[in-house]
GULUM-984156 format. One record per atom (N, C-alpha, C): residue in three letters; atom name; x, y, z. Coordinates in nm, 4 decimals. Layout:
! residues N
- ala_CA_X_Y_Z;
...
***
This chain:
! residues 160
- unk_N_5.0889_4.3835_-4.1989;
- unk_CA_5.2222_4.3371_-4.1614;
- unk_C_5.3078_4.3253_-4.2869;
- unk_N_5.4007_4.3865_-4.2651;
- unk_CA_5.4750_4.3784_-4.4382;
- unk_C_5.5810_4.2484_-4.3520;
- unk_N_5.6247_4.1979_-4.5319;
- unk_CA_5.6818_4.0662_-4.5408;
- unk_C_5.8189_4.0604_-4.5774;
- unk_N_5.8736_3.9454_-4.5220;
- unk_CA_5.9981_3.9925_-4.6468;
- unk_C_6.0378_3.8014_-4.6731;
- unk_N_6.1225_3.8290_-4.7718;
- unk_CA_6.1204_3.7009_-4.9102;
- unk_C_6.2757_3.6844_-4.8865;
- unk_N_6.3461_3.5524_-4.8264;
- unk_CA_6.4994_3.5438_-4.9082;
- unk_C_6.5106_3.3914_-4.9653;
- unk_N_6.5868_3.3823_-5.0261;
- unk_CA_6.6048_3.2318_-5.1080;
- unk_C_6.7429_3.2345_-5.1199;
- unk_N_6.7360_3.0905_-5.0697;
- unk_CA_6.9338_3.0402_-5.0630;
- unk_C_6.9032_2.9137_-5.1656;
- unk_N_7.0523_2.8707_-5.2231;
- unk_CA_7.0741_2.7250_-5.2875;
- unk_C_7.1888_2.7001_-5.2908;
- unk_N_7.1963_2.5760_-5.2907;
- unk_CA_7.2904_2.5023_-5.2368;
- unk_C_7.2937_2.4081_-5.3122;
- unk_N_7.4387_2.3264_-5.4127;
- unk_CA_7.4718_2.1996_-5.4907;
- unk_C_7.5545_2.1334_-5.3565;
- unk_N_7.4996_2.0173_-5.3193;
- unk_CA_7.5970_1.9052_-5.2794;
- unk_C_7.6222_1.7904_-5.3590;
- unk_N_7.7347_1.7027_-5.3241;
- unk_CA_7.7890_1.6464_-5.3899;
- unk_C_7.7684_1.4838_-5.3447;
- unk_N_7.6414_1.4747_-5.2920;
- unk_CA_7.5945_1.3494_-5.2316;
- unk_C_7.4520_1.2963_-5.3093;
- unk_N_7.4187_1.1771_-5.2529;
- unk_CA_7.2807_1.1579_-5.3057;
- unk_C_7.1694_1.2013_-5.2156;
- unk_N_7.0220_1.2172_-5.3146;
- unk_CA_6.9392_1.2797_-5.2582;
- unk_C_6.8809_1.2352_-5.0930;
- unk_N_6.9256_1.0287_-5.1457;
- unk_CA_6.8985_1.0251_-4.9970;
- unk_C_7.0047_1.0583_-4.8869;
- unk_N_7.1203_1.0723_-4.8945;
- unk_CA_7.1519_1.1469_-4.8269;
- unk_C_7.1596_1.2806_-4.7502;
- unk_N_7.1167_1.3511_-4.8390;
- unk_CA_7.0738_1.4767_-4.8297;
- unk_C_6.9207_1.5089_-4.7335;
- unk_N_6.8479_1.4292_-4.7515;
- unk_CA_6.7154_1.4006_-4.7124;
- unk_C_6.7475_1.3693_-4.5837;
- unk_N_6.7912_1.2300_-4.5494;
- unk_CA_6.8716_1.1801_-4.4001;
- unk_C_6.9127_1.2716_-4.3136;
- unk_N_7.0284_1.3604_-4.3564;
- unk_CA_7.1092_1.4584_-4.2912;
- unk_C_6.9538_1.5876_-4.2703;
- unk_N_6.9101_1.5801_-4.3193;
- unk_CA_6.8606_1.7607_-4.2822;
- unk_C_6.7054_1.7070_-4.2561;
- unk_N_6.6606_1.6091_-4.2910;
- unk_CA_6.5019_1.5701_-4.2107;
- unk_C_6.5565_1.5407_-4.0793;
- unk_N_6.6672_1.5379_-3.9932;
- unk_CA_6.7129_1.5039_-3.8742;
- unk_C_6.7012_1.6313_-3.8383;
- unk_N_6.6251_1.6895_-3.7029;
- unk_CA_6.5798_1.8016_-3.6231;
- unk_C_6.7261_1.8532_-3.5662;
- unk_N_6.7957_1.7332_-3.5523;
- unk_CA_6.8952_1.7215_-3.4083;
- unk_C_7.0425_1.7981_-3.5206;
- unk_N_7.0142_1.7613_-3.6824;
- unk_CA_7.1658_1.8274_-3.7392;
- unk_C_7.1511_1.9776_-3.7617;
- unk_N_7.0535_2.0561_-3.7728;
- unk_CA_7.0071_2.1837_-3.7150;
- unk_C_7.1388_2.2436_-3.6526;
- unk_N_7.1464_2.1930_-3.5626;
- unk_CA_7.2392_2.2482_-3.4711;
- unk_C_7.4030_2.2623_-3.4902;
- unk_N_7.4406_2.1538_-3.5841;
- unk_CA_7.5498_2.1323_-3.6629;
- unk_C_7.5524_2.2150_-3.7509;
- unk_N_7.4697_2.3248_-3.8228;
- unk_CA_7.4890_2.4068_-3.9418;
- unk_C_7.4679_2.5135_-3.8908;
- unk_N_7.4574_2.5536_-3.7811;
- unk_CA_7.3939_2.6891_-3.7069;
- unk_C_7.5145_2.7224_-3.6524;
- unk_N_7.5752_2.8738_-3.6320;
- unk_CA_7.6425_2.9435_-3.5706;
- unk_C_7.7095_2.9332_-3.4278;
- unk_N_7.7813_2.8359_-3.3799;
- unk_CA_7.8093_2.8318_-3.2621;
- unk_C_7.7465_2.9303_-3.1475;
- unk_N_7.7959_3.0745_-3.1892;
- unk_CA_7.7673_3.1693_-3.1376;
- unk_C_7.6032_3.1661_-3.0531;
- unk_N_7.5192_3.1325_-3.1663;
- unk_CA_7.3421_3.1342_-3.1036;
- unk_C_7.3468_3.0109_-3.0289;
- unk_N_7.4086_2.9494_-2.9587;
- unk_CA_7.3897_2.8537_-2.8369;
- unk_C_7.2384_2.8053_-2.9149;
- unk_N_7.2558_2.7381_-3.0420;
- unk_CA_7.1143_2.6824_-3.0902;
- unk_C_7.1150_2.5642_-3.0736;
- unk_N_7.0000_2.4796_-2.9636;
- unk_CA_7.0038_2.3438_-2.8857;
- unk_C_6.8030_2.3320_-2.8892;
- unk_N_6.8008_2.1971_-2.9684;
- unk_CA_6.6927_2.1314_-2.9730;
- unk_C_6.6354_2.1414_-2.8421;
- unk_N_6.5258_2.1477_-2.7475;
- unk_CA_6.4730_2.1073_-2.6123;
- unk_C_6.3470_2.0384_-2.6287;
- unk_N_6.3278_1.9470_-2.7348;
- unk_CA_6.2011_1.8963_-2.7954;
- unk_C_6.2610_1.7363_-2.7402;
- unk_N_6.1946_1.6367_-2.7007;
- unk_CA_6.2318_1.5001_-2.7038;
- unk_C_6.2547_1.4799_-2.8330;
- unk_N_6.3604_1.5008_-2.9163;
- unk_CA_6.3881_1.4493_-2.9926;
- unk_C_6.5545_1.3489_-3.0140;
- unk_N_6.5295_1.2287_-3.0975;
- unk_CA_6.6568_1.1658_-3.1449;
- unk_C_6.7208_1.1520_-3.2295;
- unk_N_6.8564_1.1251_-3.2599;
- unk_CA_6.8897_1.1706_-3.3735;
- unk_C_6.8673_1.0428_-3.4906;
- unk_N_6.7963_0.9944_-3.4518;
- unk_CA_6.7010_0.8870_-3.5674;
- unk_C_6.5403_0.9577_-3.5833;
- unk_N_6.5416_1.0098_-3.4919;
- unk_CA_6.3765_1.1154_-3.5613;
- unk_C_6.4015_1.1966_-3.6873;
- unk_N_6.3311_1.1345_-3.7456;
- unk_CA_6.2963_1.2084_-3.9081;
- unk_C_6.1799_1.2867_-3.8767;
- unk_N_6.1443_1.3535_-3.9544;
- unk_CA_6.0932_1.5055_-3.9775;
- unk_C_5.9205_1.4485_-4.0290;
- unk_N_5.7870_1.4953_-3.9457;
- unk_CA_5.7023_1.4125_-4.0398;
- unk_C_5.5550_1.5200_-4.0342;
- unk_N_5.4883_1.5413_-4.0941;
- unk_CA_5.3776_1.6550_-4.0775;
- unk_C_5.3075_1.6984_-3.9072;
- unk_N_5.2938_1.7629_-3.8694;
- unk_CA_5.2526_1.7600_-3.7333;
- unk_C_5.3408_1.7538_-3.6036;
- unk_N_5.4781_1.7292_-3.6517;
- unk_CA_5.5688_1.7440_-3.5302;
- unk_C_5.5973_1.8628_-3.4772;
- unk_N_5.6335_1.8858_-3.3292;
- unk_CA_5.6882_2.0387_-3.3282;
- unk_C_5.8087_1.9848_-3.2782;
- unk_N_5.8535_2.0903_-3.3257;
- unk_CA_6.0436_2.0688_-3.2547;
- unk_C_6.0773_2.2085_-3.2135;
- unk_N_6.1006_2.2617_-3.0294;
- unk_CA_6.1018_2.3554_-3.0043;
- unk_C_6.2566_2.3557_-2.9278;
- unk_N_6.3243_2.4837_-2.9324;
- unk_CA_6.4303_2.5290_-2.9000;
- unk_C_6.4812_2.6877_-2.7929;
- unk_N_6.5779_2.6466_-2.7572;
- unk_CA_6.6329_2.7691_-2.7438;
- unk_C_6.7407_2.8172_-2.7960;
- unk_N_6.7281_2.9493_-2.8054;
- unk_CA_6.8520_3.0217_-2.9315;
- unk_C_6.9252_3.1585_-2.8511;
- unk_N_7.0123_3.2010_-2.9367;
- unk_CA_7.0536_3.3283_-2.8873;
- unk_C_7.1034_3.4417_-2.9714;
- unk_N_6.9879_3.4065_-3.0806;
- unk_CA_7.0393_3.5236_-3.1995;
- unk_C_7.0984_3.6564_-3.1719;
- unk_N_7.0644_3.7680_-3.0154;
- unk_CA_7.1308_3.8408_-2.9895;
- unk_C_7.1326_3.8892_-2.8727;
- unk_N_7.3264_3.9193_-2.8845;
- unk_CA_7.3448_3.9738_-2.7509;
- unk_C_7.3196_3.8495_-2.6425;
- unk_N_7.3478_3.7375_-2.7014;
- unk_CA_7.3342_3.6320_-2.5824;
- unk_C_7.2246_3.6142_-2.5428;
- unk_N_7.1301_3.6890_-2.5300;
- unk_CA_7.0058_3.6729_-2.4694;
- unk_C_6.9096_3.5164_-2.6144;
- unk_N_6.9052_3.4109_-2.4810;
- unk_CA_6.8289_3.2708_-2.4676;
- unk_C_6.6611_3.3303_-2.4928;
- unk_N_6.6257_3.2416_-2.6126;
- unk_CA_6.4688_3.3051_-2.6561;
- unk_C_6.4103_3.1107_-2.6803;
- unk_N_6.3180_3.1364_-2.6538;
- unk_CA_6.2506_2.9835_-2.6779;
- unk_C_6.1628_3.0127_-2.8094;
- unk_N_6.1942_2.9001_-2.8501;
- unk_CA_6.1567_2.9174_-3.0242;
- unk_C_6.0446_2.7903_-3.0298;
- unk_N_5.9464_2.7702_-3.1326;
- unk_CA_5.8775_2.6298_-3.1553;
- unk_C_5.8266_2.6331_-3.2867;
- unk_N_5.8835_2.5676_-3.3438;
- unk_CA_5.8323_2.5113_-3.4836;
- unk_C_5.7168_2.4135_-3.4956;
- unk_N_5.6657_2.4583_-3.6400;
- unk_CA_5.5467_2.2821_-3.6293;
- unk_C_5.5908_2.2724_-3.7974;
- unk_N_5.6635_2.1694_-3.8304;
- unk_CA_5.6638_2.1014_-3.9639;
- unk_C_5.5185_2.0620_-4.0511;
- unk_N_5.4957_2.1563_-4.1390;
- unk_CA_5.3486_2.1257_-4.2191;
- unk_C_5.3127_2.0539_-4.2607;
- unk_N_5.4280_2.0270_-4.3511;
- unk_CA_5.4188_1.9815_-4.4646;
- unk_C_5.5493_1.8374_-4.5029;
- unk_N_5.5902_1.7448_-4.5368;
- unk_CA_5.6652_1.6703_-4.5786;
- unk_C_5.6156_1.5945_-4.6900;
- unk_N_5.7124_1.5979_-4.8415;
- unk_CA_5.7058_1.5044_-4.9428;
- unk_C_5.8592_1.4696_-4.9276;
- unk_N_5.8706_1.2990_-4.9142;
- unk_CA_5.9652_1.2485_-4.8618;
- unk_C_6.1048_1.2683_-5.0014;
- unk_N_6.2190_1.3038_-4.9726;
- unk_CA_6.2807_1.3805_-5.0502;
- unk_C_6.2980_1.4538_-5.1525;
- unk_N_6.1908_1.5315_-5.1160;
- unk_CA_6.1403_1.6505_-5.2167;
- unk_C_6.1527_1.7397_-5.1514;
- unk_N_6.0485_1.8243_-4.9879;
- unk_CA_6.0621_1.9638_-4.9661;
- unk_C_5.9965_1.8996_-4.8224;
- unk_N_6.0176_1.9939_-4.7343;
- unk_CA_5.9786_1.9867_-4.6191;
- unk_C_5.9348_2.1136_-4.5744;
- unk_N_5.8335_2.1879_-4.5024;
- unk_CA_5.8466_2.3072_-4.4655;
- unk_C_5.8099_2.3346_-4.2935;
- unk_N_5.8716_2.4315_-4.2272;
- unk_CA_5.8337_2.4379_-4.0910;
- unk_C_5.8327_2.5569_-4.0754;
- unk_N_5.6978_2.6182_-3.9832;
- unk_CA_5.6179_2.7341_-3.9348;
- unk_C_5.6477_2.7460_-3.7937;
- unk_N_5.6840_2.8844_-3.7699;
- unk_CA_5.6883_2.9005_-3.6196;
- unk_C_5.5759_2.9048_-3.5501;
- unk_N_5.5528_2.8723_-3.4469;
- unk_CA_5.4322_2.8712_-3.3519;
- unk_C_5.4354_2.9427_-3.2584;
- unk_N_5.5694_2.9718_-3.1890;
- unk_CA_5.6056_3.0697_-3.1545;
- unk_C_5.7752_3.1070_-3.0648;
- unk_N_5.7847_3.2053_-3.0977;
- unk_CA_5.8936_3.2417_-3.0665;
- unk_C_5.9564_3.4235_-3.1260;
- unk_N_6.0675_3.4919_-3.1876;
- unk_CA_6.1337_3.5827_-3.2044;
- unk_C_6.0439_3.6464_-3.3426;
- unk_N_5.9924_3.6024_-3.4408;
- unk_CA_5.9095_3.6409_-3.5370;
- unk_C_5.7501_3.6136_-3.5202;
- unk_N_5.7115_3.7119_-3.5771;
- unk_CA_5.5535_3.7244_-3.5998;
- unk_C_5.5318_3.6395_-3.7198;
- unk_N_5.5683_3.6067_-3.7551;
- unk_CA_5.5471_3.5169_-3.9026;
- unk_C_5.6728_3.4416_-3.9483;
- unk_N_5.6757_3.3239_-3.9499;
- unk_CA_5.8238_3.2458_-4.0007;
- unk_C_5.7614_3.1088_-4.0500;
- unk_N_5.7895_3.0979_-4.2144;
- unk_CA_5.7332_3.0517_-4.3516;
- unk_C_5.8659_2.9667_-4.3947;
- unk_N_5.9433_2.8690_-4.3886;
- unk_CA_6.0370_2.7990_-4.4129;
- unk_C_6.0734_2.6568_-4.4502;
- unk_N_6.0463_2.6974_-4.6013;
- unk_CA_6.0321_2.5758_-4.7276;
- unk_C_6.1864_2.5211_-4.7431;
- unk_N_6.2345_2.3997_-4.7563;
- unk_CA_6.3739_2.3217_-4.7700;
- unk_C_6.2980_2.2241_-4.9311;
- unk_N_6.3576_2.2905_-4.9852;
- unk_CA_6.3324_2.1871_-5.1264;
- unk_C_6.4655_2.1079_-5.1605;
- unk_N_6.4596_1.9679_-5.1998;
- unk_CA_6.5903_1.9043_-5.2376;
- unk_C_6.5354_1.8527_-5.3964;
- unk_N_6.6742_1.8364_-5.4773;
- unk_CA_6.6648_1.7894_-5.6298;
- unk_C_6.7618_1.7458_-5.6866;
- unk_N_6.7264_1.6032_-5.7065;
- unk_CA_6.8542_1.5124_-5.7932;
- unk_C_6.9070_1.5983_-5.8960;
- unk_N_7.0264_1.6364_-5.9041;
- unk_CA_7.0640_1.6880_-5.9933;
- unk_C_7.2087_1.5657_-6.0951;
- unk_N_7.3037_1.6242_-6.2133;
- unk_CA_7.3857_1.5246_-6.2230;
- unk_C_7.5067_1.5840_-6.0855;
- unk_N_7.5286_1.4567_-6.0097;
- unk_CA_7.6363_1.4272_-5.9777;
- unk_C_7.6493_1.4940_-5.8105;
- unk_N_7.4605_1.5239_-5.7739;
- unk_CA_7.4651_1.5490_-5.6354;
- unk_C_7.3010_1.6273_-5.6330;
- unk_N_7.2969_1.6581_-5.5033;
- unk_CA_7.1812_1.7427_-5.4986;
- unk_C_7.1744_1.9192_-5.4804;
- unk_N_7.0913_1.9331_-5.4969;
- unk_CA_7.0163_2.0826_-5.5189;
- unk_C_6.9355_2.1521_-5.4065;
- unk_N_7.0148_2.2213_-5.3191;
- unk_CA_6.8614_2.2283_-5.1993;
- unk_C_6.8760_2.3968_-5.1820;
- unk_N_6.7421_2.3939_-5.1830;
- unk_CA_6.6976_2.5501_-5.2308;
- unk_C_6.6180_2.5769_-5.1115;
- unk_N_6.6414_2.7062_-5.0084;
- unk_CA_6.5652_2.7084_-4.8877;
- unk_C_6.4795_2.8474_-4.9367;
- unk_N_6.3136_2.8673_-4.9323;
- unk_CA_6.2580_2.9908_-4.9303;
- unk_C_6.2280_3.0327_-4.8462;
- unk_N_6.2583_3.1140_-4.7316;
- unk_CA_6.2066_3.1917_-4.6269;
- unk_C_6.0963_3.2930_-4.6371;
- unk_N_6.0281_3.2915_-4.6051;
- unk_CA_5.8987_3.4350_-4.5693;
- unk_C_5.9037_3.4602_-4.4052;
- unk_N_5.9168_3.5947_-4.3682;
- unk_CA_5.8837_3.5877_-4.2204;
- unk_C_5.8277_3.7498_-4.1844;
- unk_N_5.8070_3.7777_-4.1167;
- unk_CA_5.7430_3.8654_-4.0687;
- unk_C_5.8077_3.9068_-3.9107;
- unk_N_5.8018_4.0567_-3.8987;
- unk_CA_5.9007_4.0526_-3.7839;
- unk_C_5.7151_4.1796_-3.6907;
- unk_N_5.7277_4.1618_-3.5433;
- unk_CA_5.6660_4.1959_-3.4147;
- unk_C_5.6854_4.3618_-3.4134;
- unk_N_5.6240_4.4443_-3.3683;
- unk_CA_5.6345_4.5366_-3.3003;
- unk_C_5.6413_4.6999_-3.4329;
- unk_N_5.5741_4.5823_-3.5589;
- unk_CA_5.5181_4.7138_-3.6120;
- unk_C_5.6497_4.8202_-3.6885;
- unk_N_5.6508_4.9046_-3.7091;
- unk_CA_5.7307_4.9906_-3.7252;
- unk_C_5.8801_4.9617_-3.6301;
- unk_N_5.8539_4.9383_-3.5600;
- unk_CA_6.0310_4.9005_-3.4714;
- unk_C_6.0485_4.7638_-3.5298;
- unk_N_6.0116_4.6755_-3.5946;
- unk_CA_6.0357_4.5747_-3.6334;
- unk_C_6.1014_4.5340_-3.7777;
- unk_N_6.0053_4.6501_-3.8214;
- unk_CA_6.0711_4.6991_-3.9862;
- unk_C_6.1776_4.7545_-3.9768;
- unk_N_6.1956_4.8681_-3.8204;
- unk_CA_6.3468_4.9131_-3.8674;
- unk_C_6.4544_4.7839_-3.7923;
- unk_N_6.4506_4.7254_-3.6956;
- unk_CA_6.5159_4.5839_-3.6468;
- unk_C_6.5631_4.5131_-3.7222;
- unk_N_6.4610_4.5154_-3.8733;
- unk_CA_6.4901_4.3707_-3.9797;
- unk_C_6.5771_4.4371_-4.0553;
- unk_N_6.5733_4.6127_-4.1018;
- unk_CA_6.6475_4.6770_-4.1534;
- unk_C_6.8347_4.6716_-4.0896;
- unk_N_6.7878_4.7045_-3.9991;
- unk_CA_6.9472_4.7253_-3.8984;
- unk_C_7.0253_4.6195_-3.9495;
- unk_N_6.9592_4.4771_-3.8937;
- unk_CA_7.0188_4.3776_-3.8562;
- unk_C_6.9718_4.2805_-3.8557;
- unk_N_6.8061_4.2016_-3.8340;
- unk_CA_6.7696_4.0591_-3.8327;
- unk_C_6.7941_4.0744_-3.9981;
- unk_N_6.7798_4.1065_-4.1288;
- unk_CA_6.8179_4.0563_-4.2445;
- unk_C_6.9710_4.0352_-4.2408;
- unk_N_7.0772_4.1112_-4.2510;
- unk_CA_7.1854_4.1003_-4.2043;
- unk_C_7.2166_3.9301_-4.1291;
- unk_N_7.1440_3.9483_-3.9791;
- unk_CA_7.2206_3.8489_-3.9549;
- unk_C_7.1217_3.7043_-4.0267;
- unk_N_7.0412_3.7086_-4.0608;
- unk_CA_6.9635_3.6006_-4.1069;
- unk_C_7.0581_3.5237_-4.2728;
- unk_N_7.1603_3.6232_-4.2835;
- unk_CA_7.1968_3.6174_-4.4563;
- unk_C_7.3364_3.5318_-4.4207;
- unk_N_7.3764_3.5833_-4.2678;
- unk_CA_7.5289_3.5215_-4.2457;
- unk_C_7.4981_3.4015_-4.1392;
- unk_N_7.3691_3.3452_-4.1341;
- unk_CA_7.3506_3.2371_-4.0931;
- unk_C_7.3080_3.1142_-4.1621;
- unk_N_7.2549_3.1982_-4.2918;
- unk_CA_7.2452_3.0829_-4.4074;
- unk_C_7.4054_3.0972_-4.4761;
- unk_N_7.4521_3.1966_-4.5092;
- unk_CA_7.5894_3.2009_-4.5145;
- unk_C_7.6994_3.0910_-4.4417;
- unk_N_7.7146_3.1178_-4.2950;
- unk_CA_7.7417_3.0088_-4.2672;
- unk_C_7.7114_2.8929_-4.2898;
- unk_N_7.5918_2.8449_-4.2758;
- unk_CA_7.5348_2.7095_-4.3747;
- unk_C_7.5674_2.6301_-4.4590;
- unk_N_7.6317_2.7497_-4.5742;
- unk_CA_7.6957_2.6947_-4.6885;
- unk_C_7.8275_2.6346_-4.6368;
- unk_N_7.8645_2.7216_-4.5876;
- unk_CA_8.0198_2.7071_-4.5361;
- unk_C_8.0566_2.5634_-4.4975;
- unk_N_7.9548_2.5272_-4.3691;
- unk_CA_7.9527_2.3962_-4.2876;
- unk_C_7.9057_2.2504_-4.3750;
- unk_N_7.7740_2.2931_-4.4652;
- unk_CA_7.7237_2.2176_-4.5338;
- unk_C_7.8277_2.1707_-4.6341;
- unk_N_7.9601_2.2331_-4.6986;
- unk_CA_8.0638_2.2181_-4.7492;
- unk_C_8.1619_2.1531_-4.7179;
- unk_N_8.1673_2.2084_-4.5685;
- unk_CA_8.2796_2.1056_-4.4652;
- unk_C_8.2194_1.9819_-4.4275;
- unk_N_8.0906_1.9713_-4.4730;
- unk_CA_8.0783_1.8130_-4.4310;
- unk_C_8.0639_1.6831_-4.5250;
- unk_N_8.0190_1.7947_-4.6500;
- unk_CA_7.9680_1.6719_-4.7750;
- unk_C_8.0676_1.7370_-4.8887;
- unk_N_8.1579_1.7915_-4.8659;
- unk_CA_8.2297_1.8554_-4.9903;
- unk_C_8.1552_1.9806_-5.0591;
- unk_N_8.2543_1.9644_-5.1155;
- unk_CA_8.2444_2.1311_-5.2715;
- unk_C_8.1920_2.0193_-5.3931;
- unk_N_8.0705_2.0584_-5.4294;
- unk_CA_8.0014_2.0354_-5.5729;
- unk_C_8.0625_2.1043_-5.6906;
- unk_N_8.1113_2.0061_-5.7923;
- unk_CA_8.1689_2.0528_-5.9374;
- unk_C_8.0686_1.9969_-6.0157;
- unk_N_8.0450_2.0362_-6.1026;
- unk_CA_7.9897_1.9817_-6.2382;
- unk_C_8.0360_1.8893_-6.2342;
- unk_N_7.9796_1.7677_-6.3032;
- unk_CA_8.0352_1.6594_-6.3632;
- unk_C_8.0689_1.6849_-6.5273;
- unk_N_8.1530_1.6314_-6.5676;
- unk_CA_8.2179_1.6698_-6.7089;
- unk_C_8.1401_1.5147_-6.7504;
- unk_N_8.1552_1.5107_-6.8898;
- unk_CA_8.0429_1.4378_-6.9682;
- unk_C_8.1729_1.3242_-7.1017;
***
């Protein structure tokens, strides 16, 4: 199964526990995601549930063409505002590897997402990720930035 690797980062202009708060919440997911993919938690979850090893938090999405896909994550791993990571169990990828690292930096935080995933069906999957799941996977962390901006501000250096 060939793989593929992307890495996003992101400076906000908040503290780490804030940063931690906002995105260990399953339920703000949905606030940074694309209107368009009708992306809605269907897990009992609240928006005081924090994020903790062994949870699954499963969904439905509509990455394309409208068509509703049921998705399920299981969170691996958590070091409490440091990195969190969540594995698909199942849903639209054959493999989905998704590390959230956060880091005090001066004058806000640092959050660096590594993706690994693996896409179904072999040779039609490689050309799928070619077409378009990389594509749209780049303008959904893209958007990300965008929203993640509109909610906690634009990060400047701090001058000294």
């Amino acid at each position: 199964m060939k793989s593929y690797h992307l890495e996003f980062s992101q400076k906000m202009p908040v503290s780490l526990t804030e940063a931690w708060s906002f995105f260990s919440s399953p339920l703000n997911l949905a606030k940074i995601t694309p209107k368009e993919m009708a992306f809605t938690v269907t897990s009992n979850t609240t928006a005081a549930t924090q994020m903790y090893p062994g949870m699954i938090i499963t969904y439905k999405v509509s990455p394309l063409l409208g068509i509703k896909l049921d998705w399920m994550t299981e969170i691996t791993q958590v070091q409490h505002e440091k990195y969190f990571i969540d594995e698909q169990r199942f849903g639209p990828y054959k493999f989905w590897h998704h590390q959230h690292h956060f880091q005090e930096i001066p004058g806000g935080v640092l959050m660096k997402d590594i993706l690994t995933y693996g896409m179904p069906l072999g040779i039609l999957g490689q050309l799928a990720n070619g077409i378009f799941v990389a594509n749209k996977l780049q303008q959904i962390f893209s958007y990300r930035k965008q929203k993640i901006e509109a909610l906690f501000g634009t990060y400047t250096t701090p001058t000294s």
